[in-house]
C-alpha atoms as one frame of an Amber mdcrd trajectory, in Angstrom:
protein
 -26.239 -14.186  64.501 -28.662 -11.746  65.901 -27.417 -10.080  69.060 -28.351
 -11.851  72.912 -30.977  -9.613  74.385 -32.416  -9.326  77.625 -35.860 -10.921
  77.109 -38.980  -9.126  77.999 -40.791 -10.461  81.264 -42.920 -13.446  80.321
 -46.525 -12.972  80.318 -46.542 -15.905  82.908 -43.878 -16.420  85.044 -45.216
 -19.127  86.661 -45.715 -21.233  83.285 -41.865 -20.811  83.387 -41.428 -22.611
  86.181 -44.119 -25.109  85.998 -41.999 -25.951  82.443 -38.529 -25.992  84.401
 -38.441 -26.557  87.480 -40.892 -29.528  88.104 -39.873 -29.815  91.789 -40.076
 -26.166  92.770 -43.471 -25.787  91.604 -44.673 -28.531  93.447 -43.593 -26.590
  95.921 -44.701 -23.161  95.432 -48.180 -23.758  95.609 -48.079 -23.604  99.109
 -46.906 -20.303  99.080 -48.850 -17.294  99.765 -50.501 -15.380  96.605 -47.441
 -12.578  96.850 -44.543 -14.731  97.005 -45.852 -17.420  94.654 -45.914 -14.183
  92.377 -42.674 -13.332  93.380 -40.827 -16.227  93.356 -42.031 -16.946  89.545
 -40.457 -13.696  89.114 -36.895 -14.529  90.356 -36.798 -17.971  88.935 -37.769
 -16.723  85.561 -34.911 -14.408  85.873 -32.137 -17.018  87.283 -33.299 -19.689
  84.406 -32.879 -17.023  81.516 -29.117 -16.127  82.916 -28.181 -19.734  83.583
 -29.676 -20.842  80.040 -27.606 -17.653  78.576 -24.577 -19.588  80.750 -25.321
 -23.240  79.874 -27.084 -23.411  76.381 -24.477 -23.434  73.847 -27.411 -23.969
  71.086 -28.211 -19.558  72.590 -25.004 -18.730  70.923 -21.351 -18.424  71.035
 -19.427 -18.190  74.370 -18.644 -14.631  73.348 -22.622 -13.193  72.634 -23.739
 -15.447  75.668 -21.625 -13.785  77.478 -22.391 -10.359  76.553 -26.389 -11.310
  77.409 -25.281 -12.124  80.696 -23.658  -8.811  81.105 -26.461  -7.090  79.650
 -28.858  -9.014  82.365 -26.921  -8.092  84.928 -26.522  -4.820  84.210 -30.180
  -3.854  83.691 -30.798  -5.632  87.148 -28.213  -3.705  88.977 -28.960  -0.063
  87.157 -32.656  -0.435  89.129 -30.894  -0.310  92.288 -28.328   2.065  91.519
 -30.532   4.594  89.785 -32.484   7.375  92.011 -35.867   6.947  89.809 -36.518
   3.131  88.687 -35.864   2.326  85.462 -38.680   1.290  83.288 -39.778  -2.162
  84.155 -39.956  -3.263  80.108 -37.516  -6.374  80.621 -37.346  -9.397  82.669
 -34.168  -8.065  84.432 -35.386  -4.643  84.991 -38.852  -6.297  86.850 -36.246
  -8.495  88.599 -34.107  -6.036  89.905 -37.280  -3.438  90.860 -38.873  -6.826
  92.606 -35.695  -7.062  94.692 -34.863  -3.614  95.714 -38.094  -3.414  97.264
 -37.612  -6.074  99.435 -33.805  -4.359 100.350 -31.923  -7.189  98.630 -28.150
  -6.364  98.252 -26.851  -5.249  95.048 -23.759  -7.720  96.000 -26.119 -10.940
  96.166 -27.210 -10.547  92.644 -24.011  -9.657  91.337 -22.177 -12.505  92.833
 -25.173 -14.445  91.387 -24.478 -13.370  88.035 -20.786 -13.265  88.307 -20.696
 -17.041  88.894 -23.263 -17.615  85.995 -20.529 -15.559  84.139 -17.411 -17.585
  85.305 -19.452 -20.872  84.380 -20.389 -20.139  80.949 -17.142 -22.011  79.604
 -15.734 -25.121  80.800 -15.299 -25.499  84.340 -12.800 -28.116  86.999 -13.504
 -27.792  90.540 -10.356 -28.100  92.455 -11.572 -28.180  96.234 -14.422 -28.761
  98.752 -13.964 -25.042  99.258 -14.594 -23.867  95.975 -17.226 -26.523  95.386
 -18.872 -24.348  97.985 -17.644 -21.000  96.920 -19.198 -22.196  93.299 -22.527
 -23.566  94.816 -23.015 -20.119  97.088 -22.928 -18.164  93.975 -25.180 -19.641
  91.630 -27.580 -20.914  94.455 -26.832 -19.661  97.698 -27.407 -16.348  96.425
 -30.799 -17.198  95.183 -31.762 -18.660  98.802 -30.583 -15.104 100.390 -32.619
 -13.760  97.118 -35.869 -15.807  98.139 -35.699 -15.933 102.080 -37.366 -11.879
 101.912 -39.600 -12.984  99.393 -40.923 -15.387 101.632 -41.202 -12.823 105.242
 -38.338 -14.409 107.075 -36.573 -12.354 109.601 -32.424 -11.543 107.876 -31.386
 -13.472 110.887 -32.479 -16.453 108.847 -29.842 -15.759 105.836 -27.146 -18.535
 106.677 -30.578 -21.305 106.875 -31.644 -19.718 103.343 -28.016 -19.890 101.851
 -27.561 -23.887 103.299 -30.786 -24.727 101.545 -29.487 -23.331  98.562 -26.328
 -25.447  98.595 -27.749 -29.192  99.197 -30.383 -27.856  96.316 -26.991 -27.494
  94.236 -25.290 -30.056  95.335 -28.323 -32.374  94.530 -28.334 -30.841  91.011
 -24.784 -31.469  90.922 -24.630 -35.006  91.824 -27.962 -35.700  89.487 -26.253
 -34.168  86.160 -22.838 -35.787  86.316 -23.090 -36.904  82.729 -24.727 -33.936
  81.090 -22.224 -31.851  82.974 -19.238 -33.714  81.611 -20.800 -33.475  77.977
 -20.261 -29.595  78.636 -17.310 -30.233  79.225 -17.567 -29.815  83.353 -16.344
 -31.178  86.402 -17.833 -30.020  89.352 -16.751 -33.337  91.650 -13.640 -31.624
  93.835 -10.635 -32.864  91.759  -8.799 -33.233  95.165 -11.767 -36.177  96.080
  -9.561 -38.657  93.539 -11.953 -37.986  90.066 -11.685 -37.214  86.828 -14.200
 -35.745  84.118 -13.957 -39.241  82.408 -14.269 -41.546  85.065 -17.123 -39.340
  86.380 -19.254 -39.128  83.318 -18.203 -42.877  81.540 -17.038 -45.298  84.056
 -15.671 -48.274  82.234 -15.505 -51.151  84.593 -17.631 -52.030  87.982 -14.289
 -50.561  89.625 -14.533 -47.546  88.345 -18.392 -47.623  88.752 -18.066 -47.894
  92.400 -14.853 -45.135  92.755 -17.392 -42.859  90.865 -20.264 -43.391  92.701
 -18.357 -42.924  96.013 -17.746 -39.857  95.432 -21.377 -38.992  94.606 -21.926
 -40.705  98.122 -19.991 -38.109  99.466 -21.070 -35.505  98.009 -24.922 -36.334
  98.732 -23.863 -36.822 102.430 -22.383 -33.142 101.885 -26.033 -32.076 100.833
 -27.515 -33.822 103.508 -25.369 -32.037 106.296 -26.511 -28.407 104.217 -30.433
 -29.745 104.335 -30.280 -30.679 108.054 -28.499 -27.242 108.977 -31.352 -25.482
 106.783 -34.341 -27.061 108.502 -33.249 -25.758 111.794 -34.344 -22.377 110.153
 -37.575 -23.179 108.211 -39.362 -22.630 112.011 -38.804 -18.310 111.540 -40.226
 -18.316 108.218 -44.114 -17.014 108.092 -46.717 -19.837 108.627 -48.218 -19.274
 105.154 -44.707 -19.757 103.609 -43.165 -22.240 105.760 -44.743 -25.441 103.983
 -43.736 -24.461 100.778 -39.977 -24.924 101.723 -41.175 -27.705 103.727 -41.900
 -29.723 100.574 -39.416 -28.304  98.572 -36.502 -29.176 100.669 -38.098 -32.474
 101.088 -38.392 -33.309  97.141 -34.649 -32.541  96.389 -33.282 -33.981  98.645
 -35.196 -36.699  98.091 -33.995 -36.845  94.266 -30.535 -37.256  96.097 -31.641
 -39.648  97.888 -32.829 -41.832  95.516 -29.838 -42.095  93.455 -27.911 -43.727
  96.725 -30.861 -46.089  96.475 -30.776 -46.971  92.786 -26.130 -47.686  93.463
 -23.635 -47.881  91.063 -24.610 -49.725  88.695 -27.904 -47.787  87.477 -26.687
 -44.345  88.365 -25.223 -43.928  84.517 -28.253 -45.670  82.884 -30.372 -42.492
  83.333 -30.696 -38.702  84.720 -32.310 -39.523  87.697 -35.900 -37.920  88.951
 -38.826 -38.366  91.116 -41.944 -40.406  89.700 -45.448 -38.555  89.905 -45.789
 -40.876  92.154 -42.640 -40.739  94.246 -43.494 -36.373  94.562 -47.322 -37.516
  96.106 -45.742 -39.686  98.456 -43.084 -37.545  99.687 -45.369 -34.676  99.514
 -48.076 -36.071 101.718 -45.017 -37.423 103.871 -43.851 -33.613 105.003 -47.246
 -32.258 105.426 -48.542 -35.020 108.069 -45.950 -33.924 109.906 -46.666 -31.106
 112.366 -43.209 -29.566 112.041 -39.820 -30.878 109.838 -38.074 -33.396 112.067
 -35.078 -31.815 113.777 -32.174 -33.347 112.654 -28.132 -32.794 113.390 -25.904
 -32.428 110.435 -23.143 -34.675 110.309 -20.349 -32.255 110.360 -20.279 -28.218
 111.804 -21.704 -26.990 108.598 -21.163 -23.367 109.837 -17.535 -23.863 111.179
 -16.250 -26.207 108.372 -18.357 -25.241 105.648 -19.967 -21.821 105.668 -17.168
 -20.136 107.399 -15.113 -20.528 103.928 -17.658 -18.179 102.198 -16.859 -15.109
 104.812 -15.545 -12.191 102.854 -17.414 -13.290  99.611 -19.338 -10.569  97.975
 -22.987 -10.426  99.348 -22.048 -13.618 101.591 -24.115 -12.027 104.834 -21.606
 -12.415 107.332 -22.924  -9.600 109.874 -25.684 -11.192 110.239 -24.389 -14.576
 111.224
């Protein structure tokens, strides 16, 4: 097999994301002309390195590997380098993008070190490394985006919560396709297995399953409630944007409480055209997102277990 390369930057970033990430570019139209720009950027970026990690079809575990390496590398040499580097990939673009905006080397290293540590098969043990694992491969892109977007750094630890309940949505959405990777990410420690999760037998087992995606969802929800608290310092122009995309994932969430146990494993789970208008026009009637109160002290008990991380912003919190 041809050696992984770093892919040059796509002629249209945003067709990227318009492909893959239906939600997010709902989204991003209400951003501002720059960070609509930018944004396409980064997510180009983070969907080529967690393809490289999750599509075994890209090669073996070995040369996927290696391409995440190589991705991370040319990043990282923009920002270590005293001239920038020619921007002639995707990563080298990526990494210019970010040092301008004074994003830590550590962020997107962490970012790609988890990508790297979840190429091959993967158990979570713990609530704490479900957290250290969904700070890496998405709270890292919330710290990544929250400059893009003109928010002050005070507002890291709101950008790094909405990153989590965006993962743990994603995680509680691809239970099955997970487990066909041969991937847990349900804490062991909640009482599941990669079998019951992915191919619950009886309506026992359907309803042990599902509680756990109850509880992980009401996880989420606690990360989403702590995050809208902070969408207030972000620019005017900008501040919709998240508005709506907060809104549609954690809507996906919940809608799988509302479909229960028995249809959860029928389907992946997404929001309808329809569904998107609805919850779309929903957020922008109102003048401001509703304040709500998270149901545990997501700082104290949750973020507080990320201190010390690489890139994890703890001066500034």
């Amino acid at each position: 097999m041809t050696p992984l390369v770093s892919p040059p930057v796509p002629r249209d970033p945003q067709a990227v994301m318009n492909q893959h990430a239906k939600s997010f570019s709902w989204a991003a139209r209400f951003l501002s002309a720059s960070a609509r720009r930018d944004a396409a950027l980064l997510y180009a970026f983070a969907r080529t390195a967690d393809d490289f990690a999750d599509e075994e079809h890209l090669g073996t575990l070995q040369e996927r590997a290696a391409a995440l390496q190589e991705l991370r590398n040319q990043a990282l040499q923009l920002n270590l380098a005293e001239q920038p580097l020619p921007e002639e990939t995707l990563a080298n673009q990526t990494g210019n993008m970010l040092r301008s905006y004074g994003v830590p080397d550590a962020v997107l290293s962490t970012f790609m070190d988890s990508l790297q540590t979840d190429a091959d098969t993967r158990h979570i043990d713990s609530t704490e490394n479900l957290l250290r694992f969904a700070y890496g491969v998405a709270g890292t892109v919330g710290q990544m985006m929250r400059p893009l977007l003109g928010a002050p750094t005070t507002a890291d630890a709101y950008a790094i919560a909405l990153g989590v309940g965006m993962q743990l949505t994603n995680i509680a959405r691809d239970v099955v396709e997970d487990a066909q990777r041969g991937r847990c990410y349900i804490p062991a420690q909640w009482g599941v297995t990669l079998h019951n999760m992915s191919e619950p037998q009886n309506p026992t087992q359907r309803e042990q399953a599902f509680a756990a995606l109850q509880r992980l969802l009401a996880l989420a929800d606690d990360f989403y409630a702590f995050a809208y608290a902070g969408i207030s310092v972000i620019p005017r122009q900008n501040r919709r944007a998240i508005r709506v995309a907060a809104a549609l994932y954690q809507g996906i969430g919940h809608k799988i409480l509302h479909l229960g146990a028995n249809r959860y494993w029928q389907g992946r789970v997404f929001l309808t055209r329809t569904e998107k208008i609805k919850l779309l026009a929903r957020t922008l009637l109102l003048p401001e997102m509703p304040v709500k109160v998270p149901g545990r002290d997501v700082w104290h008990n949750d973020l507080s277990h990320l201190v010390g991380l690489p890139g994890f912003p703890a001066a500034n919190l």
